[in-house]
C-alpha positions, 0 to 999 in steps of 0.5 A: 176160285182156285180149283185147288182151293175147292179141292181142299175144301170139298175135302174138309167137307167130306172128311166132316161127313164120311168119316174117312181120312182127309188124306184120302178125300182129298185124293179121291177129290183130286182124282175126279177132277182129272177125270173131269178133264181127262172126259171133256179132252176129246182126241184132236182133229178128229174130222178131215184130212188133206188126202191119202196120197199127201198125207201119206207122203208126209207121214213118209216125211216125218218117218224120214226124220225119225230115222235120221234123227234130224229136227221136225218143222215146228217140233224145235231145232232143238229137239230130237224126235222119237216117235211118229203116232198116226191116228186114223177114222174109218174111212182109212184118212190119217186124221191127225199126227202126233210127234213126239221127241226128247231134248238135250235134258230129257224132256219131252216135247209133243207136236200135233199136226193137223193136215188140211190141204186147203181149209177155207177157215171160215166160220160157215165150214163145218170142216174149219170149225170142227179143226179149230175147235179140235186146236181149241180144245188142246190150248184149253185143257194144256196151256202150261204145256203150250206156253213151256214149249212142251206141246205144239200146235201145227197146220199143214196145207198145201202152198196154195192155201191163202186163207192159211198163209193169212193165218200164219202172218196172224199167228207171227203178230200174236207170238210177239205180242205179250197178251191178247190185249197187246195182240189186239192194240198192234193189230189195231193201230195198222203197220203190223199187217195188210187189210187182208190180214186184217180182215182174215181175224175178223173171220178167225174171231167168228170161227173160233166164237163158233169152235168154242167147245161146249162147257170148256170156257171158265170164266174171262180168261177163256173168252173166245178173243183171249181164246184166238190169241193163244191158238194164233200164238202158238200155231204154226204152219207147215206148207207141204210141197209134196205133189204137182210140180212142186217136190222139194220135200220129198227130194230133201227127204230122198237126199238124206235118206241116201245115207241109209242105202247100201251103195247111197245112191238117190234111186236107192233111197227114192224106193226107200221113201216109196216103201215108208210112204207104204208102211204110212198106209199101213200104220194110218188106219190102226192108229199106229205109233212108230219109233226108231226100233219099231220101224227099223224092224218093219225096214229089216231086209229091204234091199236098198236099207241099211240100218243107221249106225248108232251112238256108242253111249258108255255105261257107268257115270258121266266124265266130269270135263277136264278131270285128269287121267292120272292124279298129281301129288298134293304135298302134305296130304298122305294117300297112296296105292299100296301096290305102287306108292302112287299118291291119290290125293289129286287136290285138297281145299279147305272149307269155311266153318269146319261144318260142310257136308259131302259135295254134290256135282253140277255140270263140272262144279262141285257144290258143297254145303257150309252152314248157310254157305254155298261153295264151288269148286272147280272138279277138276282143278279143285279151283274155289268159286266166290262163296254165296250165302243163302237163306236156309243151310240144307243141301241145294237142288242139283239137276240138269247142270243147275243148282237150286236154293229156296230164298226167304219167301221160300221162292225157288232161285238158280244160283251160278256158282262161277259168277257168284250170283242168283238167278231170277225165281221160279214160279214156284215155291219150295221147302228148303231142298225139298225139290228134285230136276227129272227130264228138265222139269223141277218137282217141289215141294211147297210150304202150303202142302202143294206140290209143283212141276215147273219146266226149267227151259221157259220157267213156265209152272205146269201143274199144282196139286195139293196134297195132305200134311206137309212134306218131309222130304224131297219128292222122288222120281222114278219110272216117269213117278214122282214120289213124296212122303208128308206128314203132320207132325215129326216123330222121335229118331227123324220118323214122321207120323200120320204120314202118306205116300203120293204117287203122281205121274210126270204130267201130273195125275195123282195114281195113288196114296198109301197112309201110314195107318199105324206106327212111324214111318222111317223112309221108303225106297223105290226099287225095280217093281215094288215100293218099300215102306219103312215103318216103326212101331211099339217098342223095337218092332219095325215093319216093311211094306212093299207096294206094287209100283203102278196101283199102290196096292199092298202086295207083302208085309215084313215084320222084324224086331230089333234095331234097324240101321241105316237104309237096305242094300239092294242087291239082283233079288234081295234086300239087305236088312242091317241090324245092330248084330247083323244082317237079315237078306229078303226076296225082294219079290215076296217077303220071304227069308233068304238068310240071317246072320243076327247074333252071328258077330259083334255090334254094327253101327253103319248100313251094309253095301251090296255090290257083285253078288257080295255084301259088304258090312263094316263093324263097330265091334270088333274092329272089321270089314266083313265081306258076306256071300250076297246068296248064302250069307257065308262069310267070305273074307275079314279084315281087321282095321285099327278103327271102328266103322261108322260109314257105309262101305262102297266099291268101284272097279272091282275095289271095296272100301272102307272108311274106320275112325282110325282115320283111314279109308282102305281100299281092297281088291274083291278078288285078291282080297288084298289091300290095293289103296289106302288114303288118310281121310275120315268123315262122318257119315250121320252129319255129312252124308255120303262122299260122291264117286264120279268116274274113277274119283271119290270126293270126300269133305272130312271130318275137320271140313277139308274137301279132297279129291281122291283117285280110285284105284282103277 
């Protein structure tokens, strides 16, 4: 049976009995079936060891790629690693080592390292068995992750070793091969291995029958000869040329270490490996683990190390590829700076059906959504792409230079925007745009009250847990979290009723859930240490619950009458509340009052924007922006404008600005308080959303579907 399916179960049998919510059954059944796993997960490798001296040369080995931030053998070409973890047992031998990197997207990837110097790899060794039950016990409790590329397998030995270079020409006829039946039918038919070779998986088969860890096996999926093709598919084999006549390893880690010296000659970086292979001894024994900053720190005044010169990364968003650094004039289109004359507008393009929304940027395309019409354009040059049409009309996924769409089985397809076509689809289903892309894994949401992580490098699911209720809205990420709000029904004003929160890590473990115990929740924001809840109740009473990050648990309580507009600015220590008739500012950390002006001027109908310690609020009635000290509440400066306004304002560069239903996105100097920039555009912020800012360009679809490119003025 599906172990969710039985979860789901367990917990309709449980909410019948012990009179709690089935939200919080199922939660409780989640959590006990981790901890199952997480109890029958021993740590690998725990027993043997290929030596000190040699185990310490090669942790000074991998040690030497952190600090140069070149690729690991059997890590990836790839990947770009970051950390070295050595375990150690009580005889002082490091038992297994355990690298960890990062990808070009942001995933991270895991290579365990078992370090053997010849294992006879026979089933009558205690020693082989009790490894290959410790490689066993990772392809079982993690083979999404083995088969995404994720997590790796490796044996390091000597070069000598037959028994395992026989296992490495075993382990290049499983990776080729697509199931263990295939595996098995190449190996069978001969041409594709020597008898010896042959003979070696006859004693692999017997070893592993051996290794099976007790109680792991569920079923003919894990029987031991599905078992051994996995492991041989993705174990690979390090041969470790670091002592006898043989050094070549540990001279190539001395020629790249030369770089790290002060005058780079080879006897200066021949002392620096002799001291990491001495810090190896140091950290092996205490389980240590190791990244650049940690290790750099323990380097730190040794004379023959200087330290490497790092990338300078700028802060602020990505440049967009080919964005021009001074706009060219669109004729018929008004925009100018008000100090010079200069026009703004660096291109415009008209939509489809006059219903587009505000566009979304993936890898240099601009994506906008029209009616059930997906267009693209060309961010730099405003070039228009083939339109695609698609099944549903909410806004794509956008993540990782990739737009994501659900088809009409709710199957989750890429979509190339420039070729005009749709990708092959995930394994994974999703509601309409309720999916996010974190670090190369998509999170989604399903239409059976699932939620997914699929890794989009090799498509390959990783986890499924179910959850209560069906999700409202796109899941959330922050702080290696994902977030997501279900519900069993809509309430009025786009509220959801008999809602949860879910917390789940990245690698799957459900953390907490919050239910909604009364009243309607509106939305929730993530913020620094506190999760903020959003809840509407009888008549106009609204409350706000902050919930501490990591447990979930309740840690202040708001409550406040009146209407609540839009979503809260977030400023260094508060929150900006915005009413119908003003502001009300929060301590972010406890609740507390810090200042109101409700009352103190006319009607508002757009949220507030909090930026540089000030807090920007545009008025319905009168006619204004108002700009409010962010710590007092005391009114700074105003400006009358010829409309009203109904969109949020935003800032960049030091400039404010405001769009109004005169028409007219006014651009104004925080300091000066002089009006800078203006352009003749107007959107509508509840149906369309929020223009996109990116590297000095606002990007803005109005109200009558145009789509401009805008230069701020910068």
């Amino acid at each position: 049976m599906n172990p969710n399916h039985h979860a789901k179960k367990k917990a309709k049998e449980l909410t019948r009995h012990n009179g709690l919510s089935y939200a919080a059954n199922l939660a409780q059944v989640v959590r006990e079936m981790t901890a199952i796993g997480a109890a029958q997960s021993p740590s690998p490798y725990s027993t043997g060891g290929g030596g000190i001296v040699l185990e310490h040369r090669f942790g000074a080995v991998l040690l030497s790629h952190l600090l140069t931030g070149r690729p690991v053998p059997a890590l990836g070409d790839h990947i770009t690693p970051t950390h070295v973890r050595f375990q150690g047992h009580a005889i002082s031998r490091v038992d297994d080592i355990l690298v960890r990197g990062r990808s070009s997207a942001g995933a991270e990837h895991l290579l365990s390292v078992g370090v053997r110097r010849r294992p006879r790899l026979v089933a009558s060794d205690a020693k082989s068995v009790q490894l290959v039950e410790a490689f066993l016990d990772v392809v079982i409790s993690q083979w999404p992750l083995l088969r995404s590329g994720r997590r790796r397998l490796a044996l390091a030995v000597v070069p000598a070793c037959r028994p395992a270079h026989q296992l490495a020409d075993l382990a290049v006829v499983a990776a080729a091969a697509a199931s263990s039946g295939e595996f098995r039918r190449r190996m069978a038919q001969g041409g594709h291995a020597s008898k010896e070779v042959r003979d070696r998986l006859v004693q692999f088969d017997a070893l592993v029958t051996a290794a099976v860890p007790a109680g792991r096996i569920d079923g003919a999926i894990q029987r031991p000869a599905e078992l051994a093709w996995r492991l041989l598919s993705k174990l690979s084999l390090i041969e470790l040329r670091l002592e006898g006549a043989d050094l070549s390893d540990r001279t190539q880690a001395v020629g790249q270490l030369q770089r790290l010296t002060p005058h780079g000659l080879a006897s200066e970086a021949d002392a620096l490996f002799s001291h990491l292979a001495e810090l190896v001894g140091i950290y092996a024994p205490s389980g240590s683990e190791v990244d650049l900053a940690s290790l750099m720190a323990d380097l730190e005044g040794l004379p023959h190390f200087v330290p490497p010169a790092g990338p300078v990364i700028a802060a602020g968003v990505k440049s967009v590829p080919g964005v021009q650094a001074h706009p060219a004039a669109v004729p018929g289109v008004r925009g100018t700076a008000a100090n010079s004359r200069q026009d703004v507008v660096v291109w415009s393009q008209s939509t489809v059906s006059g219903k587009a929304v505000q566009p979304v940027l993936a890898d240099g395309t601009l994506v906008v959504r029209d009616g059930y019409w997906l267009l693209g354009f060309d961010a730099a040059t405003g070039e228009p792409m083939r339109p695609l049409q698609t099944a549903f009309s909410s806004l794509p996924v956008i993540g990782d230079g990739q737009v994501f769409v659900a088809d009409r089985e709710r199957r989750i397809v890429s979509v190339d925007l420039r070729a005009g076509r749709k990708g092959q689809p995930l394994p994974a289903h999703m509601l309409d745009a309720a999916a996010v892309v974190d670090h190369g894994t998509l999170f989604a949401a399903s239409p059976n009250a699932h939620i997914h992580a699929v890794d989009l490098a090799s498509q390959v699911l990783l986890w499924a847990l179910p959850v209560s209720g069906i999700p409202v809205a796109p899941p959330q990420v922050h702080a290696g979290r994902v977030f997501l709000q279900t519900g069993t029904r809509s309430g009025a004003g786009g509220a959801a009723e008999d809602s949860s929160l879910w917390a789940f890590t990245t690698a799957g473990a459900l953390q907490w859930v919050h239910e909604q115990q009364d009243g309607a929740l509106l939305h929730w924001s993530v913020l620094g240490e506190h999760v903020y809840v959003f809840s509407r109740h009888e008549a106009d009473l609204h409350k706000i619950t902050a919930l501490d990050v990591p447990s979930g648990q309740t840690c202040w309580q708001y409550a406040f009458t009146g209407e609540l507009i839009g979503r809260p600015a977030v400023g260094d220590h508060a929150l900006y509340l915005t009413m119908a008739d003003g502001v009300i500012a929060l301590d972010n950390g406890t609740g507390r009052d810090r200042w109101r002006t409700a009352g103190a001027f006319g009607r508002v109908a757009a949220a507030a924007h909090a930026g540089d310690g000030v807090v920007y609020v545009g008025l319905w009635q009168p006619r204004c922006l108002i700009a409010l000290d962010a710590d007092t509440g005391a009114e700074l400066w105003r400006k009358k404008t010829t409309g009203s306004f109904t969109s949020t304002p935003f800032s960049a560069s030091g400039i404010v600005y405001g769009g109004h239903r005169g028409g007219v996105l006014h651009g104004w100097n925080a300091r000066s308080r002089r009006e800078v920039w203006r352009a003749e555009v107007m959107w509508d912020e509840a149906r369309q959303g929020t223009p996109l800012l990116v590297d000095g360009r606002a990007y803005v679809t109005s109200s009558n579907g145009k789509i401009y490119a805008l230069a701020l003025h910068v």
